[in-house]
FIBA-46185 format. One line per field, with one value per residue (C-alpha): residue number from 1; x, y, z. Coordinates in Angstrom, 3 decimals. Each point is the difference from the previous one (the first is absolute). Example, Ala and Ser with C-alpha at 12.3 -4.5 7.8 and 13.67 -1.06 7.14 Angstrom:
BEGIN
nr: c(1|2)
east: c(12.300|1.370)
north: c(-4.500|3.440)
up: c(7.800|-0.660)
//
This chain:
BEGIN
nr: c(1|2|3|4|5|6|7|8|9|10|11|12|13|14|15|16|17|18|19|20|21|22|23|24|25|26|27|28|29|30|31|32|33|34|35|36|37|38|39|40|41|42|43|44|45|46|47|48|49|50|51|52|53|54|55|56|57|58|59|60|61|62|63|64|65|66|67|68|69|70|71|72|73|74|75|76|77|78|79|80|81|82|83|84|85|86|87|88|89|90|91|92|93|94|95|96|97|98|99|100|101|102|103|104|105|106|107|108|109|110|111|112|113|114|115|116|117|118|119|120|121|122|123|124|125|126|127|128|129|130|131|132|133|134|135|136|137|138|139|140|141|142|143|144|145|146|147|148|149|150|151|152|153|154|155|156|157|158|159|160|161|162|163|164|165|166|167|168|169|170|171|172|173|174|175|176|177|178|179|180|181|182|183|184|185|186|187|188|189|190|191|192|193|194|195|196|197|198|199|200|201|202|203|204|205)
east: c(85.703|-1.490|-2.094|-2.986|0.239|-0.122|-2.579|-1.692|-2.981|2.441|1.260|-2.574|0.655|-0.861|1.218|3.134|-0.546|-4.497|-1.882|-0.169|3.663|2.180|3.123|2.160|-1.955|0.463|3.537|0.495|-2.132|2.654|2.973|-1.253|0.578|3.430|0.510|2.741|2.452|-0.638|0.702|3.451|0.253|-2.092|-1.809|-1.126|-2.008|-1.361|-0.699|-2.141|-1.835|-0.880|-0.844|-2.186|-1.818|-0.627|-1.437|-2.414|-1.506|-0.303|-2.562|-1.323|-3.337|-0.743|0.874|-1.042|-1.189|3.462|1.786|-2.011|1.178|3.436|-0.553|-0.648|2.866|2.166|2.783|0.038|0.053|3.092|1.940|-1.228|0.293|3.820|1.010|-1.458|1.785|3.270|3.028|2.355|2.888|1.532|-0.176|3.596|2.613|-0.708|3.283|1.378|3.563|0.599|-1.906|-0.088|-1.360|-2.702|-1.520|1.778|-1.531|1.742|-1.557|1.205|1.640|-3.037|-2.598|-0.588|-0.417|-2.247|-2.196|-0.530|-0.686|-2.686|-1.806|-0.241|-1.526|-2.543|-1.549|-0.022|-1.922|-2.132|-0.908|-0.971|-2.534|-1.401|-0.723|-1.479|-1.889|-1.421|-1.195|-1.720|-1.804|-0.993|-1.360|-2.062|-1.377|-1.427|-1.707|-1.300|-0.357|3.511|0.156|1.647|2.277|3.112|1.805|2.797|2.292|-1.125|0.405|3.607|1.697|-1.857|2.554|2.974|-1.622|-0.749|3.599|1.602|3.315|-1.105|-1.880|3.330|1.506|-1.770|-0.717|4.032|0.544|-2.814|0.742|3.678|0.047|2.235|0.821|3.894|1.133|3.119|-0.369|-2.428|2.990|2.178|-1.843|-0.894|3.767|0.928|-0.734|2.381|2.664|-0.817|-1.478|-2.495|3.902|1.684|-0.158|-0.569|1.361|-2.068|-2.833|0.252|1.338)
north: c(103.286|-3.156|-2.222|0.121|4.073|-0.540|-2.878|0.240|-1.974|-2.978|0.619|-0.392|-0.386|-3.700|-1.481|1.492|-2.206|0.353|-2.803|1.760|-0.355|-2.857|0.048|-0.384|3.313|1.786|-0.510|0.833|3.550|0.489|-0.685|2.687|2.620|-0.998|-0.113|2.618|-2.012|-3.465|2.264|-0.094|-3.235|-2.770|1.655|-3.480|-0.041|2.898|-1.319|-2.762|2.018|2.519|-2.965|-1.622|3.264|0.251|-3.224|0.873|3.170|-2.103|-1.607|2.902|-0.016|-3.219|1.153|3.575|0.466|-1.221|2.260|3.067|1.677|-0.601|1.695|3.070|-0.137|3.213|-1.073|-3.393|1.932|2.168|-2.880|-1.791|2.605|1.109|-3.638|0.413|3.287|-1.229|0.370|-3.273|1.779|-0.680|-3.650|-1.998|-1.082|-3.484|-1.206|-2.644|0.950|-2.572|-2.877|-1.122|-3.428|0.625|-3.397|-2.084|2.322|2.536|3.252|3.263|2.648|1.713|-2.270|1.524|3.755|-1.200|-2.199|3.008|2.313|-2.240|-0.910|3.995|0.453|-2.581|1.378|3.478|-2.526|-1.496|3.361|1.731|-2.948|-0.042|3.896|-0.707|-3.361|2.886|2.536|-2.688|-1.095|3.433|0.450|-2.733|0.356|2.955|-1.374|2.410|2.828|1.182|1.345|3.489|-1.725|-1.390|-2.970|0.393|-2.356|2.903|2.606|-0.360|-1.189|2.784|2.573|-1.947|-0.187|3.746|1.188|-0.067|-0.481|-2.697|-1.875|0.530|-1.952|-2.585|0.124|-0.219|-2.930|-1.844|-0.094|-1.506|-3.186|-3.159|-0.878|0.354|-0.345|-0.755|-2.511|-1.463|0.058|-1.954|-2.642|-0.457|-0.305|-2.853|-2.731|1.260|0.078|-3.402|-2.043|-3.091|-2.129|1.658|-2.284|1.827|-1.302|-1.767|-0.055|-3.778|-1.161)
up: c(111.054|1.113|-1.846|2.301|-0.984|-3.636|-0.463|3.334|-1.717|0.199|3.300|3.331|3.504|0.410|-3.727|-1.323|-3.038|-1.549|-1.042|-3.210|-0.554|0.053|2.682|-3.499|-1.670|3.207|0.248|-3.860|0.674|2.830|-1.470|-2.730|2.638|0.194|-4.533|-0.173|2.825|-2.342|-3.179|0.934|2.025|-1.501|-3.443|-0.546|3.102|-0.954|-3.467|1.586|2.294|-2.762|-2.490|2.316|0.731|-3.455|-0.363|2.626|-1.489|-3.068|2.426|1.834|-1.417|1.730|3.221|-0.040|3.346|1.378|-2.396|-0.437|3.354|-1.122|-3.625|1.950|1.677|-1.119|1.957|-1.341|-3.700|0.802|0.932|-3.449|-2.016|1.862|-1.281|-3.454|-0.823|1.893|-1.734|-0.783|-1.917|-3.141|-1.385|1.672|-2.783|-1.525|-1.201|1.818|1.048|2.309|1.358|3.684|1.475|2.844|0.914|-2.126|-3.228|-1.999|0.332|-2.084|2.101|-1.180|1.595|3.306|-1.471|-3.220|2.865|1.873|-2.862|-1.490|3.200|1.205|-4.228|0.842|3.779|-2.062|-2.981|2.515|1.547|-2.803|-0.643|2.930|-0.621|-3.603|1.956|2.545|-2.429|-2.007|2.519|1.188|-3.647|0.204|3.031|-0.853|-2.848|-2.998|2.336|1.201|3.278|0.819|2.828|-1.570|1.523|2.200|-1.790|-2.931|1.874|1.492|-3.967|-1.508|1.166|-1.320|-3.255|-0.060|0.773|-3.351|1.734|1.542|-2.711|-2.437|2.832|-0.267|-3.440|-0.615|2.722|-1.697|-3.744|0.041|-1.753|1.555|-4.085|-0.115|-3.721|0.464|2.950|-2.878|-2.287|2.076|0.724|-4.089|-0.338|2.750|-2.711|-2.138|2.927|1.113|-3.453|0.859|-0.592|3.496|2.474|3.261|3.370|2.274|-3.067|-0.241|2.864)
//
């Protein structure tokens, strides 16, 4: 699908890139078409891009005319929404097993699969925000009278949250904690190990 065919309002014959939307934004909005490819190459792209449109619906109410065609934008929802209920897989292992040295610094042989792992967590973060942003400002738009048409950004979460498969999904992938008691333990007992007396090598040189 090109991206003239989903956001033809950005898209005319003479100015690939509007007035209303910065060469940067437009870019950004297009490389959004392409999310799932950076999911697996460059998640912290992705995590920008995603980050960045969140900081602009933080904004959208002073620029509503430039955003309001793209808020009901169904297609630009699905692909929001895909990312928000994507699924990153288990947490990676955190115990260092082995170090390497990339760049003259010593990573963990864990680095490159926690880095990955934390950056997909945060576009799903960021794209549940910018849902929650969305619906907020739908609600306030429509003042103390709601209307009877429901946003799209509304409209295309509503049916993850109604499957109850689905929402135990999420539910589950959400509550985890990062707190490892034992990781906590370990560290607590490196003083002992090494007392304040040990003099370590290449500490006062």
């Amino acid at each position: 699908m090109g991206f003239g065919t989903l956001f033809p309002w950005l898209w005319t014959k003479n100015r690939p890139f509007p007035v209303s939307l910065s060469r940067e934004s437009s870019v950004l909005l297009l490389m959004l078409l392409t999310w799932r490819e950076l999911w697996e190459a460059n998640p912290q792209l992705l995590a920008s891009v995603f980050r960045f449109l969140n900081v602009v619906w933080g904004h959208a109410f002073e620029h509503m005319a430039v955003f309001q065609p793209l808020r009901s934008d169904a297609d630009f929802w699905d692909q929001i929404v895909s990312a928000a209920c994507a699924e990153v897989g288990p947490a990676p292992d955190y115990e260092i097993i082995e170090c390497t040295v990339f760049d003259e610094v010593a990573r963990s042989n864990h680095h490159e699969a926690i880095a990955v792992h934390a950056y997909c967590t945060l576009v799903r973060s960021f794209a549940l925000l910018i849902v929650s942003l969305d619906i907020g400002i739908h609600i306030q738009l429509d003042g103390s009278e709601p209307s009877t048409k429901k946003g799209e950004s509304y409209l295309r979460i509503l049916p993850q949250l109604k499957s109850q498969d689905e929402l135990t999904e999420l539910l589950a992938e959400a509550s985890p904690s990062s707190f490892a008691p034992q990781l906590h333990d370990s560290i607590t007992e490196l003083p002992w190990t090494y007392p304040p007396t040990t003099r370590i090598a290449g500490a006062c040189d």
